[in-house]
mmCIF file of the N, C-alpha and C atoms, coordinates in Angstrom:
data_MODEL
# 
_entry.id   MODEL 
# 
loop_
_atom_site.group_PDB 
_atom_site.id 
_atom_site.type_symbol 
_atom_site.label_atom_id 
_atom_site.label_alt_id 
_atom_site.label_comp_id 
_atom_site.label_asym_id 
_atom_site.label_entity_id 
_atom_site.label_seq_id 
_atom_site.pdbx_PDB_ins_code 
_atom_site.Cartn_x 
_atom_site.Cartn_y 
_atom_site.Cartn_z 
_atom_site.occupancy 
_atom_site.B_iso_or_equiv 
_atom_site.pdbx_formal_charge 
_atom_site.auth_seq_id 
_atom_site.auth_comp_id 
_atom_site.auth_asym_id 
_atom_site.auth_atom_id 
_atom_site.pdbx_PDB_model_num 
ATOM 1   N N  . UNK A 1 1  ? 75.839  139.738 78.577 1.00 0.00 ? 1  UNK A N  1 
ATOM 2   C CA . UNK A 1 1  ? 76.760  139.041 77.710 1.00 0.00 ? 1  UNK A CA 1 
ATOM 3   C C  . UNK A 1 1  ? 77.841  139.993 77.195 1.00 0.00 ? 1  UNK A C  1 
ATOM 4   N N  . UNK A 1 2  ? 77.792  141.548 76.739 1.00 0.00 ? 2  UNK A N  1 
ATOM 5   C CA . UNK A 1 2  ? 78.406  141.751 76.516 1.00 0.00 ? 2  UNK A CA 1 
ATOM 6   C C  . UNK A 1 2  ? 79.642  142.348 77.633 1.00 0.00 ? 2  UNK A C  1 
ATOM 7   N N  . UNK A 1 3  ? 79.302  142.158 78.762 1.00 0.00 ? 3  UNK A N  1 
ATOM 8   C CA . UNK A 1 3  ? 79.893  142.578 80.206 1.00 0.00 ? 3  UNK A CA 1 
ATOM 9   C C  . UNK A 1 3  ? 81.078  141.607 80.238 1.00 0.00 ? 3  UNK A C  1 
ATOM 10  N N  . UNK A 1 4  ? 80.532  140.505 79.695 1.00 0.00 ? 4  UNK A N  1 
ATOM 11  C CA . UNK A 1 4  ? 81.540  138.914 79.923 1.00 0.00 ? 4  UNK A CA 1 
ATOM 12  C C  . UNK A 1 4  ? 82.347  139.323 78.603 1.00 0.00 ? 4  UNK A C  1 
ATOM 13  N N  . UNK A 1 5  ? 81.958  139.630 77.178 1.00 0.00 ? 5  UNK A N  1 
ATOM 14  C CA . UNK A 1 5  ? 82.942  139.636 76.369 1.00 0.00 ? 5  UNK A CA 1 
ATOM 15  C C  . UNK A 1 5  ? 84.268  140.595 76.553 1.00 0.00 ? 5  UNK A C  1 
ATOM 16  N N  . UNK A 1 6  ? 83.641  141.820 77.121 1.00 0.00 ? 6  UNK A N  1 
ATOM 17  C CA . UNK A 1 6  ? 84.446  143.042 77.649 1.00 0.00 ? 6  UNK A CA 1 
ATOM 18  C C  . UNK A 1 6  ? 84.841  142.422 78.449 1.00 0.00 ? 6  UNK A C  1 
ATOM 19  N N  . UNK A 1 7  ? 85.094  141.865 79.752 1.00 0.00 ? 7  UNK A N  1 
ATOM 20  C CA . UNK A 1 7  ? 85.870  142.080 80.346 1.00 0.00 ? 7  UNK A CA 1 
ATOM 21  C C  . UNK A 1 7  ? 87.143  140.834 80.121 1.00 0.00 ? 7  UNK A C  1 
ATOM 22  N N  . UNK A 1 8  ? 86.262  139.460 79.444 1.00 0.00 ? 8  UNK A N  1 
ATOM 23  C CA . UNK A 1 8  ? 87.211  138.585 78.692 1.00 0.00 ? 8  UNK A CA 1 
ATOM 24  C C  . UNK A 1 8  ? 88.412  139.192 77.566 1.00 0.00 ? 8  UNK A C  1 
ATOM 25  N N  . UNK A 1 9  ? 87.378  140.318 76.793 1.00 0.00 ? 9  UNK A N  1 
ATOM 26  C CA . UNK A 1 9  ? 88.574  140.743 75.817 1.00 0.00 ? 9  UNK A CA 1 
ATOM 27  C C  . UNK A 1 9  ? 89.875  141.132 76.639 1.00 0.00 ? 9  UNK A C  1 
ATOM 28  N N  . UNK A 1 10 ? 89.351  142.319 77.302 1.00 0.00 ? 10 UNK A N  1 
ATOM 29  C CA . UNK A 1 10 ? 90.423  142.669 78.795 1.00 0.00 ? 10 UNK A CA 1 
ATOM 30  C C  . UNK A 1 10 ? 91.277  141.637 79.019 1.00 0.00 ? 10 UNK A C  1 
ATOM 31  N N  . UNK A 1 11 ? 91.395  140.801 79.548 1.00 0.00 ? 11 UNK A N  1 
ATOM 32  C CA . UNK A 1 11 ? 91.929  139.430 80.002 1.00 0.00 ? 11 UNK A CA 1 
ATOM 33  C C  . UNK A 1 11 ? 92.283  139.366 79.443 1.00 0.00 ? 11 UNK A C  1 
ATOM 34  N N  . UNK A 1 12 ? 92.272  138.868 77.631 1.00 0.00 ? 12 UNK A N  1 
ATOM 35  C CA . UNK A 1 12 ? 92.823  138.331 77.025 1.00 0.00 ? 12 UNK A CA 1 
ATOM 36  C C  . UNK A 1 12 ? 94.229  139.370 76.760 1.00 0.00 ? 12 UNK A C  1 
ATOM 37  N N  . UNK A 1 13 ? 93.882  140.157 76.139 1.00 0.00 ? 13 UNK A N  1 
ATOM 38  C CA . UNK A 1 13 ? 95.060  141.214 75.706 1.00 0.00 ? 13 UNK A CA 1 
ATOM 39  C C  . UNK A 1 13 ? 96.096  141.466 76.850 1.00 0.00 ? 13 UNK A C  1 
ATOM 40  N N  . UNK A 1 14 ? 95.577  141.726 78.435 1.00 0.00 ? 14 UNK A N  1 
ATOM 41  C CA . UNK A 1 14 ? 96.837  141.579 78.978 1.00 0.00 ? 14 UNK A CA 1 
ATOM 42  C C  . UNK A 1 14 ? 97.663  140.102 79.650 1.00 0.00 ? 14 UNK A C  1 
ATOM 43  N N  . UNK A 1 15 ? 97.047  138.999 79.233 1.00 0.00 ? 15 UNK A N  1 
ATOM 44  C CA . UNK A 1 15 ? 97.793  137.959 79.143 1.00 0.00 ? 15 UNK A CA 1 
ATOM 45  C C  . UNK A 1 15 ? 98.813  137.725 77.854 1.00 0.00 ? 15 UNK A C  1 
ATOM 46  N N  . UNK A 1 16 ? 98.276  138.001 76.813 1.00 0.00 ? 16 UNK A N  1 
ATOM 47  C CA . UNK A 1 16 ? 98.945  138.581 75.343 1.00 0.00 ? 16 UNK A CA 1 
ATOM 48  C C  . UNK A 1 16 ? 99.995  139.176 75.512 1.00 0.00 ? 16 UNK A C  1 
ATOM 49  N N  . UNK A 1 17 ? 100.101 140.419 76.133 1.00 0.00 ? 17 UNK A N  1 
ATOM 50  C CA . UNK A 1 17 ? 101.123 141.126 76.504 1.00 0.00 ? 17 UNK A CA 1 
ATOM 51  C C  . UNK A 1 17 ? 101.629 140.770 76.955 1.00 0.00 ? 17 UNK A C  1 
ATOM 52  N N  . UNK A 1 18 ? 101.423 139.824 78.371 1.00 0.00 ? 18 UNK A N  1 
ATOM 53  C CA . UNK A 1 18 ? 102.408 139.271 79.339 1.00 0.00 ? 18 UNK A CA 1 
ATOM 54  C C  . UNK A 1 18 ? 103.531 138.306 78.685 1.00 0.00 ? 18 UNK A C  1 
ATOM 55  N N  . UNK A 1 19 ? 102.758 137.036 77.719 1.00 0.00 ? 19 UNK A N  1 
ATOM 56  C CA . UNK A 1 19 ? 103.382 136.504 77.088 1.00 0.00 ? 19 UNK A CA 1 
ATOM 57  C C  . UNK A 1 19 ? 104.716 136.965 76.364 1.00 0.00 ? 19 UNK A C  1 
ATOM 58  N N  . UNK A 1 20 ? 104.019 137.939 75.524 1.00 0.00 ? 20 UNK A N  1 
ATOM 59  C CA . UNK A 1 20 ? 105.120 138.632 74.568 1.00 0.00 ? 20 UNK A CA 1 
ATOM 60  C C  . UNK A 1 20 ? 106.630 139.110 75.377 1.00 0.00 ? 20 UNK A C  1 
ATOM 61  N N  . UNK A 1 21 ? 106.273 139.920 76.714 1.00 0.00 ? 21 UNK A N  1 
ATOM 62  C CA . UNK A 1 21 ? 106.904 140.677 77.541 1.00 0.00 ? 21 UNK A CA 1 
ATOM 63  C C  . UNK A 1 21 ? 107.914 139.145 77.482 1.00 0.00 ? 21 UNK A C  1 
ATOM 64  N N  . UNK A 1 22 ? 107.345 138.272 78.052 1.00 0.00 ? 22 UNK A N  1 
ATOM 65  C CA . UNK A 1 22 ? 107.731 136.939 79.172 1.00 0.00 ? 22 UNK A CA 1 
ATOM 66  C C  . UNK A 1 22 ? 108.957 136.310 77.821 1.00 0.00 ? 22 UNK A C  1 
ATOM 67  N N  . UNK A 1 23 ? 108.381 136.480 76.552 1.00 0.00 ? 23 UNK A N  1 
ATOM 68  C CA . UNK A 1 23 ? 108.800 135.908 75.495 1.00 0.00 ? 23 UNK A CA 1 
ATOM 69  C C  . UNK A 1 23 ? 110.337 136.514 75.012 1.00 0.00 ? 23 UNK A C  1 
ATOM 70  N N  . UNK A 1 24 ? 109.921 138.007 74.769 1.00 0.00 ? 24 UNK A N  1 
ATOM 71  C CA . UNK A 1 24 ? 111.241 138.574 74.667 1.00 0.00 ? 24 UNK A CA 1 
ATOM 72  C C  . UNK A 1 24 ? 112.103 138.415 75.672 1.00 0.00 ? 24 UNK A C  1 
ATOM 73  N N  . UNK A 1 25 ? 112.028 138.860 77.461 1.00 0.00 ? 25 UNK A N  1 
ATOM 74  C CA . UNK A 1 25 ? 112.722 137.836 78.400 1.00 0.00 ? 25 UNK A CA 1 
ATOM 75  C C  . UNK A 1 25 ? 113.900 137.482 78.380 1.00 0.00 ? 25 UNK A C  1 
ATOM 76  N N  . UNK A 1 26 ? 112.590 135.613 77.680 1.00 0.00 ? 26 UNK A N  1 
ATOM 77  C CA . UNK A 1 26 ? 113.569 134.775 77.600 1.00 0.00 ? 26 UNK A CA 1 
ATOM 78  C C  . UNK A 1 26 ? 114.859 135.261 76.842 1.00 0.00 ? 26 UNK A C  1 
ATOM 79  N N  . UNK A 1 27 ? 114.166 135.681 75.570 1.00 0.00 ? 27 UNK A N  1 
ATOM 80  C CA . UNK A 1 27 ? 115.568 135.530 74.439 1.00 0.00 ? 27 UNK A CA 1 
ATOM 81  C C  . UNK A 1 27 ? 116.155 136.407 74.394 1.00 0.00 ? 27 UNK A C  1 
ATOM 82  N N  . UNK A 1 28 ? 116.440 137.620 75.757 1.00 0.00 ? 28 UNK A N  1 
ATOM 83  C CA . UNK A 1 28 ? 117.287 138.318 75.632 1.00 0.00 ? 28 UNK A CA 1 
ATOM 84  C C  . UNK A 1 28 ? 118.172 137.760 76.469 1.00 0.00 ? 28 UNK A C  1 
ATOM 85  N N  . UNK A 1 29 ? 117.511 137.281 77.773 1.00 0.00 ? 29 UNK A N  1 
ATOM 86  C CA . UNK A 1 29 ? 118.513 136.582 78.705 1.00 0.00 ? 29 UNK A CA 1 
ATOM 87  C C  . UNK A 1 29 ? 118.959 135.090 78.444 1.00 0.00 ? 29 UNK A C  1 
ATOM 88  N N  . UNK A 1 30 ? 118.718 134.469 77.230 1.00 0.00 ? 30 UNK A N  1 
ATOM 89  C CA . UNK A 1 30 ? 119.186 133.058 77.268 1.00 0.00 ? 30 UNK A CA 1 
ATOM 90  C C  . UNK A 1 30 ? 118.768 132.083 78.019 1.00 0.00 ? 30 UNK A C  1 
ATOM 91  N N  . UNK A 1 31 ? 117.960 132.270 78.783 1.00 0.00 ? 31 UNK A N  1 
ATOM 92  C CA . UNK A 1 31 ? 116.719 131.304 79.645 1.00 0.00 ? 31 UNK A CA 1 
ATOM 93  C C  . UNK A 1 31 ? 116.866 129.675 79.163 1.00 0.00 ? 31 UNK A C  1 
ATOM 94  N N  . UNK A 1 32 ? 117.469 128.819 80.509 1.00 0.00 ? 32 UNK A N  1 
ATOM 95  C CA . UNK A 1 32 ? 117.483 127.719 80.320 1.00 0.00 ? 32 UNK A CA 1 
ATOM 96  C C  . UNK A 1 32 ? 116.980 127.004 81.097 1.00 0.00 ? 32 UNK A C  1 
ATOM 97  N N  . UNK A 1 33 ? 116.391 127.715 82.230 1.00 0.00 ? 33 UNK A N  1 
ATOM 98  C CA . UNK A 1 33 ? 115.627 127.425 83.393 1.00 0.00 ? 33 UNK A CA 1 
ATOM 99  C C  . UNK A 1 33 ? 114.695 126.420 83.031 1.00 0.00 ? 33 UNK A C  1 
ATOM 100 N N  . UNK A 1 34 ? 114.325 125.220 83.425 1.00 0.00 ? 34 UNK A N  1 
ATOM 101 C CA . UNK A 1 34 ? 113.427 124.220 83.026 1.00 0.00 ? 34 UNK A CA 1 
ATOM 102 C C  . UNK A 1 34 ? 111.700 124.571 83.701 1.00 0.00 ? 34 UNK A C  1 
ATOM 103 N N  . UNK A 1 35 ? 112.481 124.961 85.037 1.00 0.00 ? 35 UNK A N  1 
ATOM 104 C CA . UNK A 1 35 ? 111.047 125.639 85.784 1.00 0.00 ? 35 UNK A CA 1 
ATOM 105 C C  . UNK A 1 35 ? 110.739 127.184 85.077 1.00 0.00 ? 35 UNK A C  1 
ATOM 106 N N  . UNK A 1 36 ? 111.811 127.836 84.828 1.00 0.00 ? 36 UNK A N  1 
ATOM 107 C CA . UNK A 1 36 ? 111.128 129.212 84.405 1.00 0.00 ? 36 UNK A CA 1 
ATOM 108 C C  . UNK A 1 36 ? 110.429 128.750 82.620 1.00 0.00 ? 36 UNK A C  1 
ATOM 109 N N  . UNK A 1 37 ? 111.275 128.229 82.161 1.00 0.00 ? 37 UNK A N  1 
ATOM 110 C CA . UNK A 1 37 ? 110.366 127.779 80.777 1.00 0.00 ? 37 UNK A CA 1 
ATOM 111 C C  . UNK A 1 37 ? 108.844 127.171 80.870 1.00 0.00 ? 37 UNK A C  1 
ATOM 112 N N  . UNK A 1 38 ? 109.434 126.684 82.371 1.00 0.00 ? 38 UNK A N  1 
ATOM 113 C CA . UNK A 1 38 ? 107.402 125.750 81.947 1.00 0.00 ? 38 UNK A CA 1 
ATOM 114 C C  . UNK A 1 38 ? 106.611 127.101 82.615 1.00 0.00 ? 38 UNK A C  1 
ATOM 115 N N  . UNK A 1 39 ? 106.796 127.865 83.238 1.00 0.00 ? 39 UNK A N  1 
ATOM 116 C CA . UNK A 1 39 ? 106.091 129.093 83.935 1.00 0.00 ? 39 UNK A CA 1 
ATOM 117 C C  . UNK A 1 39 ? 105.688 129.819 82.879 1.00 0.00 ? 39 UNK A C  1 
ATOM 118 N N  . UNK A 1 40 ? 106.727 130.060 82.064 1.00 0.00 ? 40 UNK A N  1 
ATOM 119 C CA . UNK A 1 40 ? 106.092 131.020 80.523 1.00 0.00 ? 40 UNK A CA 1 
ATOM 120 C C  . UNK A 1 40 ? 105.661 129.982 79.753 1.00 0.00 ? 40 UNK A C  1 
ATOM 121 N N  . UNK A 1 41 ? 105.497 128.874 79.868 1.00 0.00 ? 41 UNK A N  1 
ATOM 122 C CA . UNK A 1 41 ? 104.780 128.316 78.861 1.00 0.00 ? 41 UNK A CA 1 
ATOM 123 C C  . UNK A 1 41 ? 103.544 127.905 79.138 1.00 0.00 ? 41 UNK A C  1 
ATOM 124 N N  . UNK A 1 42 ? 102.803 127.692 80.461 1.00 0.00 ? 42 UNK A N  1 
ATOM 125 C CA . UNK A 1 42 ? 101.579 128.050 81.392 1.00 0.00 ? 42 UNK A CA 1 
ATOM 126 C C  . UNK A 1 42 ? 101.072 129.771 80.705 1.00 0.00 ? 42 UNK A C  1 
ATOM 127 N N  . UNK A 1 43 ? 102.034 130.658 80.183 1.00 0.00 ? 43 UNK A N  1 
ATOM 128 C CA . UNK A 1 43 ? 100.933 131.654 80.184 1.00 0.00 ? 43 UNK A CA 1 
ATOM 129 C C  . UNK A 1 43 ? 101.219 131.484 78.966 1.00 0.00 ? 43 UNK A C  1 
ATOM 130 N N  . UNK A 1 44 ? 101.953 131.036 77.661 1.00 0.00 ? 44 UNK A N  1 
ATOM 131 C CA . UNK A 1 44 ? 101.038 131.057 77.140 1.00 0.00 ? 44 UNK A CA 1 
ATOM 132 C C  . UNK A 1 44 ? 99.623  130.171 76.459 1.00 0.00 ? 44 UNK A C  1 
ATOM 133 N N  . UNK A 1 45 ? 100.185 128.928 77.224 1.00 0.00 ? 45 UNK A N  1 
ATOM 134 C CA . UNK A 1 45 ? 98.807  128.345 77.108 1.00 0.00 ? 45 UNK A CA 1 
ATOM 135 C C  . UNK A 1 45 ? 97.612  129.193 77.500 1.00 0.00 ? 45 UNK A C  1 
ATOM 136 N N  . UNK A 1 46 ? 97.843  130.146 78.758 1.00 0.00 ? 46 UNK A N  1 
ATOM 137 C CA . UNK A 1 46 ? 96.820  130.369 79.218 1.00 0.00 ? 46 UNK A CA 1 
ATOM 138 C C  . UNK A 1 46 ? 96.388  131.139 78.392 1.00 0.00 ? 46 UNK A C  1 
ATOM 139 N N  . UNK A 1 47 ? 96.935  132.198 77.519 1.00 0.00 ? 47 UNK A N  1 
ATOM 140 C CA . UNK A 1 47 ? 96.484  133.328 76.495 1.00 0.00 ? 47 UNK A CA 1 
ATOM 141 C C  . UNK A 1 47 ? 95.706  132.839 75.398 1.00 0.00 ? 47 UNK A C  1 
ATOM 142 N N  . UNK A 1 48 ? 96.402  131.232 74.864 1.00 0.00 ? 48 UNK A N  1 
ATOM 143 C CA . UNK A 1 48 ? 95.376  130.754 73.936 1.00 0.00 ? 48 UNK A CA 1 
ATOM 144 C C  . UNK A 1 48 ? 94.218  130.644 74.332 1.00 0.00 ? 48 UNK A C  1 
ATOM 145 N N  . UNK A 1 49 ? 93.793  129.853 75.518 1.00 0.00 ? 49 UNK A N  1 
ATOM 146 C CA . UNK A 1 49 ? 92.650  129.661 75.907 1.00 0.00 ? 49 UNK A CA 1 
ATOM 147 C C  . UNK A 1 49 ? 91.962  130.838 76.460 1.00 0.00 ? 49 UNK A C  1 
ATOM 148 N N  . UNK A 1 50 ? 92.320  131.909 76.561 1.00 0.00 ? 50 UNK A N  1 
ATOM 149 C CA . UNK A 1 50 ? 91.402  132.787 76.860 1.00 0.00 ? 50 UNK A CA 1 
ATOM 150 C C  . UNK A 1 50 ? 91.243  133.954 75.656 1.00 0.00 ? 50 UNK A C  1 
ATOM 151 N N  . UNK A 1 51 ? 92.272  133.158 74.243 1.00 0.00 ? 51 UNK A N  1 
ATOM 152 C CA . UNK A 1 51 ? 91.786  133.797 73.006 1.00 0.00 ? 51 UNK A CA 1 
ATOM 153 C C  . UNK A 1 51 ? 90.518  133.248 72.659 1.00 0.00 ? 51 UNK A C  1 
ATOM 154 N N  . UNK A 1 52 ? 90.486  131.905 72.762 1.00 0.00 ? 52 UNK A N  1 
ATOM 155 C CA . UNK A 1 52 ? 89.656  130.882 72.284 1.00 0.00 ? 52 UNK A CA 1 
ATOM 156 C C  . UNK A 1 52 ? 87.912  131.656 73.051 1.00 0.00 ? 52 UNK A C  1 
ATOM 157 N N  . UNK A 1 53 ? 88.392  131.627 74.282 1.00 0.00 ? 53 UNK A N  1 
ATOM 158 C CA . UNK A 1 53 ? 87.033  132.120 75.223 1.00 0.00 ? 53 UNK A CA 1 
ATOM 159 C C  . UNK A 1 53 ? 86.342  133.239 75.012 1.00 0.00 ? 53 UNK A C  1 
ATOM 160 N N  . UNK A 1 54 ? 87.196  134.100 74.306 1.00 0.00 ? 54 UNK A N  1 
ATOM 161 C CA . UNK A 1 54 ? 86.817  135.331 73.807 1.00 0.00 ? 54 UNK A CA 1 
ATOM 162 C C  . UNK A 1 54 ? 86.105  135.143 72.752 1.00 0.00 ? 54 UNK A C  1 
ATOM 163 N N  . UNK A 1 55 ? 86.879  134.599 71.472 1.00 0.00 ? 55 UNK A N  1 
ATOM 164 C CA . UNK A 1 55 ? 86.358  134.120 70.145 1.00 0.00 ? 55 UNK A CA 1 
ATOM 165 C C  . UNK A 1 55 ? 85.031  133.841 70.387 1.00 0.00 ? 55 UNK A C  1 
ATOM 166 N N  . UNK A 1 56 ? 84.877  132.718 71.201 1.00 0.00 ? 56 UNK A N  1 
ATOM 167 C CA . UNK A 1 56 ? 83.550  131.954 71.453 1.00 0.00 ? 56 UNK A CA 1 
ATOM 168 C C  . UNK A 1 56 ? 82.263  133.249 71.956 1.00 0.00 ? 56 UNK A C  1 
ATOM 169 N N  . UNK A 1 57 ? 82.698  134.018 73.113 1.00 0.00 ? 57 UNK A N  1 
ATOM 170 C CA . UNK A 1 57 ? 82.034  134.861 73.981 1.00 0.00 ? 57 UNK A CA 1 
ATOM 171 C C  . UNK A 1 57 ? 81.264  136.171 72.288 1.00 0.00 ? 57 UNK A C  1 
ATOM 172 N N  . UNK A 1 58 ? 82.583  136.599 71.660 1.00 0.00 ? 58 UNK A N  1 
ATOM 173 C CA . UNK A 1 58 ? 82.121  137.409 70.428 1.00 0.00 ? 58 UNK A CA 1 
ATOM 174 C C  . UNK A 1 58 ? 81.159  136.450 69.425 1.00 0.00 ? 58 UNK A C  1 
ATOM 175 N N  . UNK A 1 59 ? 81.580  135.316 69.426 1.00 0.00 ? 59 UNK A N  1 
ATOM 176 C CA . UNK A 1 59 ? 80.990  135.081 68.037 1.00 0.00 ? 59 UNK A CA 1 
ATOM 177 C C  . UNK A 1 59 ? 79.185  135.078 68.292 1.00 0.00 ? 59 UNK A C  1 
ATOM 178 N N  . UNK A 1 60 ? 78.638  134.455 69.867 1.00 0.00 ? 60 UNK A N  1 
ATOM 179 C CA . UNK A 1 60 ? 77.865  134.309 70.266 1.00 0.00 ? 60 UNK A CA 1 
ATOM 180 C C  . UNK A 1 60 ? 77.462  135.760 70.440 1.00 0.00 ? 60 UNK A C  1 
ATOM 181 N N  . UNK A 1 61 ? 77.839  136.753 70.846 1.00 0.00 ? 61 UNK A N  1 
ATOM 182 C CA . UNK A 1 61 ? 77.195  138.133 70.945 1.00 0.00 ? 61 UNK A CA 1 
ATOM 183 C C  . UNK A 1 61 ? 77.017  138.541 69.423 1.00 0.00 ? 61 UNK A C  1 
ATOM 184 N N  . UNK A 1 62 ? 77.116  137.854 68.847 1.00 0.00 ? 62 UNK A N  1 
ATOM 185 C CA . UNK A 1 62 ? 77.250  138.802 66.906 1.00 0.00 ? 62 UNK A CA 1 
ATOM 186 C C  . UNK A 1 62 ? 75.821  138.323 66.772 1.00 0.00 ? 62 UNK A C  1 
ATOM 187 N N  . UNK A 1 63 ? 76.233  136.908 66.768 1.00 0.00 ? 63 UNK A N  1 
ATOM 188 C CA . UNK A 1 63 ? 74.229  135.503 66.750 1.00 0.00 ? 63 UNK A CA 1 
ATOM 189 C C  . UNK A 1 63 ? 73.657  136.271 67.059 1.00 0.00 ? 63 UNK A C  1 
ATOM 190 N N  . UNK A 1 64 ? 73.431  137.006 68.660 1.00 0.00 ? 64 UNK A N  1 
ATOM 191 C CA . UNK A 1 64 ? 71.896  137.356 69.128 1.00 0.00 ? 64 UNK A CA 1 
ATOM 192 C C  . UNK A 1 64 ? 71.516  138.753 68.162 1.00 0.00 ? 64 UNK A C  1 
ATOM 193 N N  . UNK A 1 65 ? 72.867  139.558 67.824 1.00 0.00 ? 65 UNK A N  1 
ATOM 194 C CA . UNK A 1 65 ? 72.590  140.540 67.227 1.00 0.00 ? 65 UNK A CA 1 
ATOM 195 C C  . UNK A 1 65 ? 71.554  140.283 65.793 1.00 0.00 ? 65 UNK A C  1 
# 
């Protein structure tokens, strides 16, 4: 279990980053792209949900402790 939280935390933080990266991007270049907006907005859905997966993965490794 804690193999899955580690390597989820992993995951999570560099989707995090990606976002942020993907985020600034946009608003330096003025991004009006309808397809490039929904592409960064796929990650960051995806970052929530693999905050969420993490959350879940820690809170359950704290329990058994």
């Amino acid at each position: 279990m804690k193999i899955a939280a580690l390597v989820s935390a992993v995951v999570t933080v560099l989707v995090v980053v990606s976002t942020m990266i993907c985020g600034l991007w946009i608003r330096a270049n003025n991004v009006t792209d309808p397809g490039s907006l929904d592409f960064h907005r796929t990650i960051g859905i995806a970052s929530v949900v693999c905050c969420v997966i993490t959350a879940i993965l820690v809170i359950v490794l704290i329990r058994r402790v």
